[in-house]
N, C-alpha and C positions, 0 to 999 in steps of 0.2 A: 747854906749853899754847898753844893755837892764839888768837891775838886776833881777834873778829869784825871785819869792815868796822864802821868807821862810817857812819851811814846818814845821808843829810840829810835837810833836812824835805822833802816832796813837796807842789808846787805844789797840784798836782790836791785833796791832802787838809789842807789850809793851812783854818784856817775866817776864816769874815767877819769885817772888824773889827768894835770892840765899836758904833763909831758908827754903821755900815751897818747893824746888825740891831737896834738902839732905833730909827732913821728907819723900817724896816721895818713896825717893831711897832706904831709912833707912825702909820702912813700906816694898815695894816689896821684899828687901832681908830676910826679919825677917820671911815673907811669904812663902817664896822659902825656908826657913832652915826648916819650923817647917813643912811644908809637907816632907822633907830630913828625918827628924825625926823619923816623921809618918812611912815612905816605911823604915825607919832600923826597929823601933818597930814590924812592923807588919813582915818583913822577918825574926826575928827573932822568933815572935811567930807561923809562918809556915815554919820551919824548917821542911821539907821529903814532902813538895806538889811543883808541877811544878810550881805556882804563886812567891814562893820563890823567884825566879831567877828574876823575873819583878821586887821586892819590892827592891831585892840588886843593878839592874843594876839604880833604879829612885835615891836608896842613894849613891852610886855613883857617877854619873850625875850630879843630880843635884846643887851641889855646881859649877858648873861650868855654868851652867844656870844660879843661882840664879846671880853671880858676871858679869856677862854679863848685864842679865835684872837691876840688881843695878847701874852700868856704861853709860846703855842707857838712859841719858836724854836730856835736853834741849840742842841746839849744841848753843857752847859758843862764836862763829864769827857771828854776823850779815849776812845776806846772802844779802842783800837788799841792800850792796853797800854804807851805812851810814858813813863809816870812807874810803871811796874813798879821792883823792885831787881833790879839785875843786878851784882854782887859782881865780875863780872868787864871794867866798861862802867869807863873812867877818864872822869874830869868833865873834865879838861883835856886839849888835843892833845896830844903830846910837841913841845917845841920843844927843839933845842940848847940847850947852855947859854953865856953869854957871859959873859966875868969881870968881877970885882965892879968898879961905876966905869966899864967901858965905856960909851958913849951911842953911840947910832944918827942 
C-alpha cells in the first residue's frame, strides 16, 4: 500500500487569527452605528421635509444591517475537507527510534 505525501498547511489558505476578525467585526459594527447615528441626527434636524422619512427608515434599519454585516465573517468549518477521516493518514511523523534513557 502506497502512503500519500504529507501536505502542509498552505499560506495562501491559512484563515485570520481569531483576534483580526473580532477587530474586523468590532470596526464594521462601530461603522454601521455611527452612520445609524448620523440618519437619527439629521432626521431629527429635518423634521417637515420629505428626506425625514429616508434618515428615520436608514435609523431604523440599520441596526439590523449593522449586526448581520458584524456576524458575517470568516466561516469557522474548514470547507477543504481537513478534519475528514482518512484510516490511512498517521497522526504522528515516523521518527527513529532512540533507546530507552538516551537524552539529546
Amino acid at each position: 500500500m502506497r502512503r500519500k505525501e504529507d501536505e502542509g498547511v498552505r499560506i495562501t489558505s491559512a484563515q485570520r487569527p481569531r483576534s483580526e476578525d473580532v477587530a474586523g467585526r468590532q470596526k464594521r459594527y462601530l461603522i454601521s452605528m455611527a452612520i445609524r447615528t448620523a440618519c437619527f441626527v439629521l432626521a431629527v434636524v429635518s423634521i417637515g421635509h420629505w428626506f425625514m422619512w429616508v434618515f428615520l427608515v436608514g435609523a431604523v434599519f440599520l441596526p439590523y444591517v449593522a449586526v448581520v454585516m458584524a456576524n458575517a465573517g470568516a466561516p469557522t468549518d474548514p470547507d477543504d475537507g481537513a478534519y475528514q477521516y482518512d484510516p490511512d493518514r498517521r497522526a504522528l511523523r515516523d521518527r527513529p527510534e532512540e533507546p530507552h534513557g538516551h537524552t539529546s
